[in-house]
N, C-alpha and C positions, 0 to 999 in steps of 0.2 A: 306427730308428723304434720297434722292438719298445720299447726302455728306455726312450723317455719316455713310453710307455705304462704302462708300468709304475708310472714315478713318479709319473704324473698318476692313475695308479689308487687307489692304497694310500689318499690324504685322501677320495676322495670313499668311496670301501667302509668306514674309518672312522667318515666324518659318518654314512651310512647305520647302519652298525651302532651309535654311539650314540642316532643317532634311535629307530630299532626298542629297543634295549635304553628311553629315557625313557618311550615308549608303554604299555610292559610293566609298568611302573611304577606300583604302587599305594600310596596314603596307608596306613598302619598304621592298625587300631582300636586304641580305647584299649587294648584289653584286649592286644592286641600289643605295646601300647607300652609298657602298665607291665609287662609281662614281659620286656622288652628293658632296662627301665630296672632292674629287679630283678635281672638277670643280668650285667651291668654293673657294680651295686654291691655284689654279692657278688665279683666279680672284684677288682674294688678292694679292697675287705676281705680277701682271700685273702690278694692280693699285698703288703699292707702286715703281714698277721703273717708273711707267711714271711721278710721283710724285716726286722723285727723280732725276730724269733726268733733270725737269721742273726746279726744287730749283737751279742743277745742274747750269743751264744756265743762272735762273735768276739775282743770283749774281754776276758773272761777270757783268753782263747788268748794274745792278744797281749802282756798283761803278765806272764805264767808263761813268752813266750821271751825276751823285752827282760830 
């Protein structure tokens, strides 16, 4: 009896815990938002020169061992 208490437990403390976690939840202001949105596009920017950079280097490498 204990385990299908158990099992019967775990969805409803889930539902509960995302309930509570949606509550908690608030809309961003702008000003949160275009900071989110600036933080974001410099990640993207990062990641595409270090990408870049890597391709950059790789080719030389690859036709000096071919």
């Amino acid at each position: 009896m204990a385990d299908i208490e158990k099992i019967t437990d775990a969805p409803v403390e889930f539902m509960k815990d995302g309930a509570r976690f949606v509550q908690k939840c608030t809309k961003p202001s702008q000003k949160e938002y275009l900071q989110l949105i600036r933080a974001v596009g410099m990640g993207f920017i990062m990641m595409g020169v270090v990408g870049y950079l890597i391709k950059l280097i790789h080719i030389p490498i690859r036709y000096l061992i071919v």
